[in-house]
C-alpha positions in Angstrom: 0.5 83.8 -24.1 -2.7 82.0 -25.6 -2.6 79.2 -28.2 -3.7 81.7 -31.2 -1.0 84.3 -29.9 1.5 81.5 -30.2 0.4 80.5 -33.7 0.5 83.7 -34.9 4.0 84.7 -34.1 5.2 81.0 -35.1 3.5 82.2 -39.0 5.0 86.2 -38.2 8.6 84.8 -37.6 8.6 82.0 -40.3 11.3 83.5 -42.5 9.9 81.6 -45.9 6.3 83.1 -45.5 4.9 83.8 -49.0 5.6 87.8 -48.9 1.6 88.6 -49.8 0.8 86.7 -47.2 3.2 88.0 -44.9 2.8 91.8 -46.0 -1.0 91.5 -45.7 0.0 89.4 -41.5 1.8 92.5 -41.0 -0.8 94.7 -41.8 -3.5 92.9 -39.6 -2.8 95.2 -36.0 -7.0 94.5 -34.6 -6.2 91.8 -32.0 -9.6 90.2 -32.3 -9.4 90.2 -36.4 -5.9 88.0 -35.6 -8.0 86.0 -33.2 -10.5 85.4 -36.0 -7.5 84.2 -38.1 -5.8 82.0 -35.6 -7.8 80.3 -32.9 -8.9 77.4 -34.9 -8.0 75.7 -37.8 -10.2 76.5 -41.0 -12.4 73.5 -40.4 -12.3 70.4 -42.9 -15.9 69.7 -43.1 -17.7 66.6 -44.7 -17.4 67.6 -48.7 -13.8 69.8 -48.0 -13.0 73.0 -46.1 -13.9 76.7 -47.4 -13.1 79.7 -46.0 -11.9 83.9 -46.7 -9.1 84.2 -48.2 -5.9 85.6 -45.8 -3.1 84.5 -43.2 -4.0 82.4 -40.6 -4.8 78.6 -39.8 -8.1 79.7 -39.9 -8.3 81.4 -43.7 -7.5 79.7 -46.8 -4.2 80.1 -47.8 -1.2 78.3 -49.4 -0.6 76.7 -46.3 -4.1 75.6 -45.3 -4.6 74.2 -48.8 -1.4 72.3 -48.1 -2.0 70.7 -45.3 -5.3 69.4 -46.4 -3.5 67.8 -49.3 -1.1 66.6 -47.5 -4.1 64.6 -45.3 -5.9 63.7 -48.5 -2.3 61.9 -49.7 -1.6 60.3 -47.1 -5.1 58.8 -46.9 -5.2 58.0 -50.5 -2.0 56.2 -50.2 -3.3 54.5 -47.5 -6.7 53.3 -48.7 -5.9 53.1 -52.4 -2.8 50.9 -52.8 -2.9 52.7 -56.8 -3.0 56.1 -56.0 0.0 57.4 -57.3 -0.2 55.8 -60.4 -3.9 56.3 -61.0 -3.6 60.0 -59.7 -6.0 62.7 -58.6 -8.0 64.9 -61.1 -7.6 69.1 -60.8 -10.2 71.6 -61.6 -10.4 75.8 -60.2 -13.3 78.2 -60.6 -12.7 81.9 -61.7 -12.0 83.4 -58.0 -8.9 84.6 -56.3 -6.4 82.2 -55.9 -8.1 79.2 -57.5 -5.5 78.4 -60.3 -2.6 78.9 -57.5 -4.3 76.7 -54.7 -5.1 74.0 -58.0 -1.0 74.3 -58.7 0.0 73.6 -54.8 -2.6 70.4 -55.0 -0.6 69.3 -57.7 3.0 70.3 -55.6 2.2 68.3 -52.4 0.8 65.2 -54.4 3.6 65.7 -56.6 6.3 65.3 -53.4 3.9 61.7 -52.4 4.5 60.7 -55.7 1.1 60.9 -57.2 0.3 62.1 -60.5 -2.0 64.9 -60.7 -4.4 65.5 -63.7 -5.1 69.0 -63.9 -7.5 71.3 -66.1 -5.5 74.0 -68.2 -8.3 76.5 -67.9 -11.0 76.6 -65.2 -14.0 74.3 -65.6 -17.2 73.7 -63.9 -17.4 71.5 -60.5 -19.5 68.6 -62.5 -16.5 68.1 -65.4 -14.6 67.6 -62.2 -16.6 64.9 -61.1 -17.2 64.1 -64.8 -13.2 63.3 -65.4 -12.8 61.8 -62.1 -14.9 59.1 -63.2 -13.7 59.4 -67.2 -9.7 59.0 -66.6 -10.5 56.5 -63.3 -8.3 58.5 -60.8 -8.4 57.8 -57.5 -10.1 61.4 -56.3 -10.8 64.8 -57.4 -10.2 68.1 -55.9 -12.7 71.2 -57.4 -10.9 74.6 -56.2 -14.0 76.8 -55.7 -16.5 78.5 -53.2 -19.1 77.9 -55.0 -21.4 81.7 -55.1 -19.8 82.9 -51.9 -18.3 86.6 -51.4 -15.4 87.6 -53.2 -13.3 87.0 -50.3 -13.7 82.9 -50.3 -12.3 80.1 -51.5 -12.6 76.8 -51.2 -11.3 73.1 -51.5 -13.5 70.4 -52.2 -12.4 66.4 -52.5 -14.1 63.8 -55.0 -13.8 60.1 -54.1 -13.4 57.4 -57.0 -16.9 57.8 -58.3 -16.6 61.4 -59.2 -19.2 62.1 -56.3 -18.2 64.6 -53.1 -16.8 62.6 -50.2 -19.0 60.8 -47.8 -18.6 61.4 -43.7 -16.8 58.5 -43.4 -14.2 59.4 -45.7 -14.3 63.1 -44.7 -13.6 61.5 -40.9 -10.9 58.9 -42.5 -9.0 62.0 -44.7 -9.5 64.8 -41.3 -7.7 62.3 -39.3 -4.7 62.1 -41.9 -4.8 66.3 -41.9 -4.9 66.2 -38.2 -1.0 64.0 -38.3 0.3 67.1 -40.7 1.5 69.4 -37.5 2.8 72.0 -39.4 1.1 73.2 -41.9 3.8 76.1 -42.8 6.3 72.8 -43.9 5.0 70.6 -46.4 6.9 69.1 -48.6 5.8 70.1 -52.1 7.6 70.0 -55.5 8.0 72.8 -57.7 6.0 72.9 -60.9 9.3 72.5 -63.3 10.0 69.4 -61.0 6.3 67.9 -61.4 6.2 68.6 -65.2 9.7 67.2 -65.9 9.4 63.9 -63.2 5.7 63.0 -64.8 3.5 64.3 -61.5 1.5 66.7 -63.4 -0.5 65.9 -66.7 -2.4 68.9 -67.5 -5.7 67.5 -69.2 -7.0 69.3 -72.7 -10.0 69.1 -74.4 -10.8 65.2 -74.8 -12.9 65.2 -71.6 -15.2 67.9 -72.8 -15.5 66.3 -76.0 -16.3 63.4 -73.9 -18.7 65.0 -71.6 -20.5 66.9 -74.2 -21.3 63.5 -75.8 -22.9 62.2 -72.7 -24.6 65.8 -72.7 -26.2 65.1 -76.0 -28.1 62.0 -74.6 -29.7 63.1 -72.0 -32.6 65.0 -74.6 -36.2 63.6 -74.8 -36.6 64.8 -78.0 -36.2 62.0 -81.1 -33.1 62.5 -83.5 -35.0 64.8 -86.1 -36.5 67.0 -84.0 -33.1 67.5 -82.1 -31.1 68.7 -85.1 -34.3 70.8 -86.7 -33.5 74.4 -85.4 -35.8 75.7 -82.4 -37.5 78.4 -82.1 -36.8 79.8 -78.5 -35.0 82.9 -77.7 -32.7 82.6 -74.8 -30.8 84.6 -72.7 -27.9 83.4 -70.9 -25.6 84.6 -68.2 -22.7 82.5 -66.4 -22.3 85.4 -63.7 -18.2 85.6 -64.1 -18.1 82.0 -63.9 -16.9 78.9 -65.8 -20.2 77.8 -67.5 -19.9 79.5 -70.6 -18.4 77.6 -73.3 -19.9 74.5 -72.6 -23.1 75.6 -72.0 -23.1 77.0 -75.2 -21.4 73.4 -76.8 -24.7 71.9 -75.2 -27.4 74.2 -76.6 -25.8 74.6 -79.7 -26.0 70.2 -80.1 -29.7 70.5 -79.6 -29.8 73.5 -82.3 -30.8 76.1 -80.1 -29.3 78.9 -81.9 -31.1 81.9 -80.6 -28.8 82.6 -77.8 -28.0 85.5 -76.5 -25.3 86.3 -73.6 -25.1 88.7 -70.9 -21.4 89.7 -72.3 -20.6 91.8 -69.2 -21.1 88.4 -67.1 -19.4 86.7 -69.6 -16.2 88.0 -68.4 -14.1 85.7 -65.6 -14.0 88.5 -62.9 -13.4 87.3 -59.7 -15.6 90.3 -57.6 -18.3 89.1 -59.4 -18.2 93.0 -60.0 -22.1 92.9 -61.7 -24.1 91.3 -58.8 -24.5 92.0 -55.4 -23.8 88.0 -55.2 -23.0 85.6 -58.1 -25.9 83.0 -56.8 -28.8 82.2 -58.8 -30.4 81.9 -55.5 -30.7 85.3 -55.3 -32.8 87.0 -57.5 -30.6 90.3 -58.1 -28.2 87.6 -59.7 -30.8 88.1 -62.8 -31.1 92.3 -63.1 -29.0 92.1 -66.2 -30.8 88.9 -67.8 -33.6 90.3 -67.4 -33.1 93.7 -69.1 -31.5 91.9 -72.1 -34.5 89.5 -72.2 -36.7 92.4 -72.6 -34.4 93.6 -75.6 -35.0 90.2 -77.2 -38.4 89.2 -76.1 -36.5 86.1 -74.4 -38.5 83.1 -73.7 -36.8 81.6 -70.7 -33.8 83.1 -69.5 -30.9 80.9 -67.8 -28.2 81.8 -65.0 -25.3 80.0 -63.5 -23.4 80.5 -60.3 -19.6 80.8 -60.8 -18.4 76.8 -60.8 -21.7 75.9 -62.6 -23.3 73.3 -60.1 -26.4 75.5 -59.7 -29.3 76.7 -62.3 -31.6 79.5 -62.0 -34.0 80.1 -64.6 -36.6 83.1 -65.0 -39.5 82.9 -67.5 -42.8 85.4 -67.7 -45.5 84.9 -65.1 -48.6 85.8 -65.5 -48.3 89.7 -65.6 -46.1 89.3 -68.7 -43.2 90.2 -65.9 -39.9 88.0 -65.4 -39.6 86.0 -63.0 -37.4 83.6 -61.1 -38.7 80.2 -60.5 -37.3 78.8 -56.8 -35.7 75.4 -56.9 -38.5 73.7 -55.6 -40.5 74.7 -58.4 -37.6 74.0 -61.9 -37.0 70.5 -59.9 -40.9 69.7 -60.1 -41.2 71.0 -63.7 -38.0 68.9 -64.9 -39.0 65.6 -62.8 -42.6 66.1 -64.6 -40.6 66.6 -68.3 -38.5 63.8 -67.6 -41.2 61.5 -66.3 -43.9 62.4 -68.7 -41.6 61.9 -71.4 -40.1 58.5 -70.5 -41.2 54.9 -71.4 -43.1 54.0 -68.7 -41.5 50.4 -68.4 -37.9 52.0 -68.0 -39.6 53.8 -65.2 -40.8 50.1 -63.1 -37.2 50.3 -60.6 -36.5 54.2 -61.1 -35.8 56.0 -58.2 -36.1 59.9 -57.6 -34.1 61.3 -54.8 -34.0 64.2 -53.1 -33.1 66.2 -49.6 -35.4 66.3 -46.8 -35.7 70.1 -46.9 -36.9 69.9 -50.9 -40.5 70.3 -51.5 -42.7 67.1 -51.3 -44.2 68.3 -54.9 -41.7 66.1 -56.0 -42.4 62.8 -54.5 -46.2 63.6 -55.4 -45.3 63.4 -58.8 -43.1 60.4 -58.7 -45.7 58.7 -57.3 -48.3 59.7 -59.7 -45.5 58.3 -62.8 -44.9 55.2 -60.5 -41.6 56.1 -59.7 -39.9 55.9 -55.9 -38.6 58.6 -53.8 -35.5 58.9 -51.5 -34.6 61.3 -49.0 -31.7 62.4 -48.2 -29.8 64.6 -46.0 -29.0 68.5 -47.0 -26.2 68.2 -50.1 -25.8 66.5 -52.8 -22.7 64.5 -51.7 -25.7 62.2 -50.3 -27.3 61.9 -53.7 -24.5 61.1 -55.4 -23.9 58.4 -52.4 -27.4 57.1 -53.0 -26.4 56.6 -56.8 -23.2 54.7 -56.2 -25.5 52.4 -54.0 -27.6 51.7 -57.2 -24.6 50.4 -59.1 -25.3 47.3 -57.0 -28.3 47.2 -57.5 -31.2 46.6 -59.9 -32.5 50.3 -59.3 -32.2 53.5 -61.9 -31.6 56.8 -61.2 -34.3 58.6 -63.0 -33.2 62.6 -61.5 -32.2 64.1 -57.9 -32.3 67.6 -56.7 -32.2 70.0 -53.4 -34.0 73.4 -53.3 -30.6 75.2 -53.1 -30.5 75.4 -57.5 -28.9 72.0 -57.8 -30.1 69.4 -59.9 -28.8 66.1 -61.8 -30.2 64.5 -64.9 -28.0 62.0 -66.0 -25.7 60.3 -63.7 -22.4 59.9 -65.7 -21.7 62.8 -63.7 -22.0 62.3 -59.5 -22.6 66.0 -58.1 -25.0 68.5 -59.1 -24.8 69.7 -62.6 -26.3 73.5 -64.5 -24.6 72.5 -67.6 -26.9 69.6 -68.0 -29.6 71.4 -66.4 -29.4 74.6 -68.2 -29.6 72.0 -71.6 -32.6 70.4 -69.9 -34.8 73.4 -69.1 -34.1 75.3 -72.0 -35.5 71.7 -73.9 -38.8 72.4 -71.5 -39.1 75.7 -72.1 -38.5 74.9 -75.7 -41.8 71.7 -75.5 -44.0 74.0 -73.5 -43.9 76.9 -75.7 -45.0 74.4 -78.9 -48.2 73.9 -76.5 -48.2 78.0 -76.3 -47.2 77.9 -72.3 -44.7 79.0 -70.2 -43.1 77.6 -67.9 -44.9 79.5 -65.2 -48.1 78.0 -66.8 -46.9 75.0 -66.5 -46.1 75.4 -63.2 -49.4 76.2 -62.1 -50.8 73.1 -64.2 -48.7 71.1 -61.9 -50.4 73.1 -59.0 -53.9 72.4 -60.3 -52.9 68.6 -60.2 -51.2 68.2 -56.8 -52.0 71.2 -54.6 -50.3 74.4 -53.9 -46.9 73.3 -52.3 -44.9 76.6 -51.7 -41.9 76.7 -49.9 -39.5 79.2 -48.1 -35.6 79.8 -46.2 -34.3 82.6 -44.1 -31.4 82.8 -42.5 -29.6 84.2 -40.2 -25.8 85.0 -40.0 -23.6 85.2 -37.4 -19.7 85.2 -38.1 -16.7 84.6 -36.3 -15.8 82.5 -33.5 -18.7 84.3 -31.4 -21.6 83.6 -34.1 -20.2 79.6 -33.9 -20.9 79.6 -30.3 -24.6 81.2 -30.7 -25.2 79.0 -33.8 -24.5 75.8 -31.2 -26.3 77.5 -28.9 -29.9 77.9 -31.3 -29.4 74.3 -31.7 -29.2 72.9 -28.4 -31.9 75.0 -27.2 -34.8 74.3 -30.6 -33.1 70.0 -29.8 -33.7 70.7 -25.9 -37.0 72.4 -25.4 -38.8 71.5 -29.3 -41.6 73.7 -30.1 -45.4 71.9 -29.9 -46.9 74.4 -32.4 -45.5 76.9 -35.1 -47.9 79.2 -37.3 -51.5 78.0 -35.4 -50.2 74.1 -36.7 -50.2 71.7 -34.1 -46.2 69.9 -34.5 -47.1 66.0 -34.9 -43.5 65.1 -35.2 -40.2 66.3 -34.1 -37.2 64.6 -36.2 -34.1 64.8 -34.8 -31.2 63.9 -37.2 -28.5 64.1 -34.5 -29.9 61.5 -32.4 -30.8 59.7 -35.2 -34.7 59.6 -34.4 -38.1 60.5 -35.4 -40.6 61.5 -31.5 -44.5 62.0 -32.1 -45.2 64.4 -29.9 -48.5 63.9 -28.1 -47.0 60.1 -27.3 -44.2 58.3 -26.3 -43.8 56.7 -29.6 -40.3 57.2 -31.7 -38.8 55.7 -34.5 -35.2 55.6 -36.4 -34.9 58.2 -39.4 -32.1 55.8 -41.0 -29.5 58.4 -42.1 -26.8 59.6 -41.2 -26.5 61.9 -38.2 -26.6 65.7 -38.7 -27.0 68.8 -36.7 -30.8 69.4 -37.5 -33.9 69.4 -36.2 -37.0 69.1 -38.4 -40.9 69.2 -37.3 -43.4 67.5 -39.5 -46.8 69.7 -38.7 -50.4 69.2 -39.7 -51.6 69.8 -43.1 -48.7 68.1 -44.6 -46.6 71.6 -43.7 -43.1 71.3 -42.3 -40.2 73.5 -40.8 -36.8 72.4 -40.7 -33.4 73.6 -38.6 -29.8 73.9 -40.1 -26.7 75.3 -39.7 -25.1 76.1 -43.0 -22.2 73.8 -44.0 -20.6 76.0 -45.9 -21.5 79.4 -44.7 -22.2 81.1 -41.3 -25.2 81.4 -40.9 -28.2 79.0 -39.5 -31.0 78.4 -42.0 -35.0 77.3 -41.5 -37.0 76.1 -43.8 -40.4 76.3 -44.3 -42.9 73.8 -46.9 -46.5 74.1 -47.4 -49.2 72.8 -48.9 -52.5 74.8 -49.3 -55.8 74.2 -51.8 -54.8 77.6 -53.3 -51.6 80.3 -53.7 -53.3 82.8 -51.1 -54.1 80.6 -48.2 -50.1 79.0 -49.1 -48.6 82.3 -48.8 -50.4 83.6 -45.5 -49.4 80.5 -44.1 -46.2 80.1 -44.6 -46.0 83.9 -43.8 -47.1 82.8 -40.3 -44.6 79.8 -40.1 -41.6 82.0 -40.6 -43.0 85.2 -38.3 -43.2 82.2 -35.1 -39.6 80.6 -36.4 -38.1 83.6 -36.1 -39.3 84.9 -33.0 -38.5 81.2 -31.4 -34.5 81.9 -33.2 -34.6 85.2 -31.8 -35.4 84.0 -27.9 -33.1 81.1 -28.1 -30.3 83.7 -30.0 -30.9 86.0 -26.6 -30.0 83.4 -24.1 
């Protein structure tokens, strides 16, 4: 009998076995779909562990979720002599199984004697972060998949700063799971337990109330024009999420009024039963915004994914047509508002940071407002990292963002934030329409300025214990044998973020990156153009990356049309190996 075989009958013969669980085990007959379920434990990555929702070591579950809180105790109690008393903060998203999975956090802390602050309704992934940092517990778990299928869920640990777990104390808090040998018995405490013995403190509406006043202050706009009443028509849809009374709170503080919501999305609906996908990303997310925007002559329409840590953001292009602008291009236009509308002395230490596969628009625009940028690694866990560094320091955090929709504006809250970013581009919107622009002109005024800087992603997925292997296996082959020219661009460097180092090809010459190793391989190629490697950290799939920049939008587009054609012919030979 294999190791999976003999996991899977210790869970079919456990007599306590949740009954859903356990009808759904016995329903599951396909030996390589038990396989799937049982041949590895889900894995703990370097922010938390997400996965589909089922039986198994290797699905999210009651028992999975245990066991990883059962790690995360033991490590707090370790490293954080307060713990118990100082507690860990709660929040869940609108999917299946969120509010359960936030209630068994709160059991297994419960039985390590730590108190457990939890939300009484679902709330975004930054108020999570935001009441880590406001009631000073020791971490945070956020109960969400962010935009992934349905079938996910996931669990996601805060440290003390309200900012997503670094390596080191993913490493420290996997090798705590790894002493939990069964995860099917836990100790936890039952929720009349908890309540009655002081463990759980469910938190109500003061931390709103407190993040909503930080939410006022991050406006560029002086005190009279904030309270006189705006003329901009918005449209707004949370996509089934948890974005949509505090969004509202936050618009409503700036007097934008003219708000009009997407009511179907407005509804908590764990299918996400309106979109293909709930991501912002994707730009079917918008179908509905956009017909409502045409009902009400919208002037910038705003979407969030379902635990609001994402933005997108559609406006009219030049056709009169809506259109989604790609993360590369809100972050530019909000680092230029932000910049442009700053006192120029506060701006002498400020730092910008962002991830090494965001465009390089960004850093061009810093550097024209004399501001500094920062690159990071892929995920904001890094950003927020970065900004805990600058509490030590004379430096200010001015605004961070990735490509992937996720943006911060104000750092009293350490992950990425669409509550504050919906405020802030709606503000934008709001100051370019006064110069009779849209944001898509605006856009293209920031093209005019800096060049044509137009970026890409595909991706391709490959599930399952078999799609793992050929994901290591792309890898190890683009590390092993790099490519010396993609798209007619000779490749001057290759940057290798597992080994930690930075090779120029035509010589011998190399040099540290100075971050943190990763499984990516970037190249830097002529023409200021780039490609970059990944595999997903939260998905499974392998993504590339493409940046450009070009003297105009035609030459951009053909060229990056020719960087993705070779990239996915090169994934495609190393894929058939």
């Amino acid at each position: 009998m294999s190791h999976w075989e003999m996991v899977y009958e210790k869970w079919r013969s456990f007599e306590q076995l949740d009954p859903a669980l356990k009808q759904e085990l016995d329903g599951m007959i396909d030996k390589k779909t038990l396989e799937d379920a049982f041949y590895t434990e889900l894995t703990f990555g370097t922010g938390g562990m997400r996965g589909v929702l089922g039986p198994g070591t290797n699905r999210m579950n009651i028992y999975t979720v245990r066991k990883a809180v059962d790690g995360l105790a033991n490590y707090l109690q370790a490293h954080a002599g307060d713990a118990g008393e100082r507690g860990v903060a709660i929040s869940y998203d609108s999917r299946y199984m969120s509010q359960e999975f936030a209630l068994e956090t709160a059991k297994v802390l419960g039985a390590h004697g730590i108190k457990a602050y939890v939300f009484e309704t679902l709330h975004p992934t930054p108020l999570l972060s935001f009441a880590v940092r406001y009631l000073g517990t020791a971490a945070g778990v956020m109960i969400t998949a962010s935009h992934n299928p349905p079938e996910y869920n996931g669990f996601k640990v805060y440290n003390e700063d309200g900012g997503q777990i670094t390596p080191d104390e993913a490493s420290d808090i996997i090798g705590y799971i790894g002493e939990t040998e069964d995860e099917l018995l836990v100790p936890y405490l039952e929720q009349d337990k908890l309540e009655e013995q002081g463990w759980l403190n469910w938190i109500g509406l003061t931390v709103d109330y407190a993040y909503l006043e930080q939410l006022a202050g991050i406006s560029k706009l002086d005190a009279a024009e904030q309270q006189k009443a705006k003329e901009l028509q918005i449209v707004f849809t949370p996509l089934h999420g948890t974005a949509h009374d505090l969004v509202l709170k936050g618009l409503d503080q700036l007097t934008f009024n003219q708000v009009d919501v997407v009511e179907e999305q407005a509804v908590t609906d764990p299918e996400f039963s309106t979109v293909e996908s709930p991501n912002p990303e994707e730009h079917q997310a918008f179908t509905m915004a956009i017909a409502l925007g045409k009902q009400t002559h919208a002037d910038v329409l705003i979407g969030t994914d379902p635990d609001a840590d994402r933005l997108g953001v559609a406006a009219q292009d030049a056709a009169g047509e809506y259109a989604v602008l790609t993360g590369n291009q809100l972050g530019a236009l909000m680092l230029d508002y932000i910049l442009s509308h700053s006192d120029p002395v506060l701006l002498k230490n400020a730092r910008m940071i962002k991830t090494i596969v965001t465009s390089e628009l960004g850093r061009k625009i810093a550097d024209a407002n004399g501001v500094k940028t920062i690159d990071t690694l892929t995920g904001f866990k890094y950003i927020g990292e970065k900004i805990r560094q600058f509490d030590a320091t004379d430096e200010t955090f001015v605004f961070g963002y990735e490509e992937s929709y996720g943006y911060l504006i104000s750092d009293f809250v350490r992950d990425k934030d669409a509550v504050q970013a919906a405020v802030l581009a709606c503000e934008m919107a709001y100051y370019w329409k006064k110069q009779g622009k849209t944001l898509f002109d605006a856009l293209h005024l920031l093209y005019e300025t800096y060049g044509y800087y137009l970026e890409d992603m595909s991706s391709l997925t490959l599930k399952g214990k078999e799609g793992s292997e050929k994901i290591a296996a792309i890898m190890a082959r683009t590390r092993n044998e790099p490519l010396t020219e993609i798209g007619g661009l000779q490749v001057a460097y290759v940057e290798d973020y597992l080994a930690g180092e930075r090779k120029a090809v035509h010589s011998d010459r190399t040099e540290p990156i100075g971050l943190p190793k990763e499984n990516v391989v970037k190249y830097i190629l002529a023409d200021d153009s780039w490609v970059c490697l990944r595999p997903s950290g939260t998905e499974p799939k392998i993504k590339c990356y493409f940046g450009v920049r070009e003297p105009d939008e035609q030459t951009g587009r053909q060229q990056l049309s020719k960087l993705k054609t070779d990239m996915e012919n090169a994934i495609s030979r190393a894929d058939s190996v």
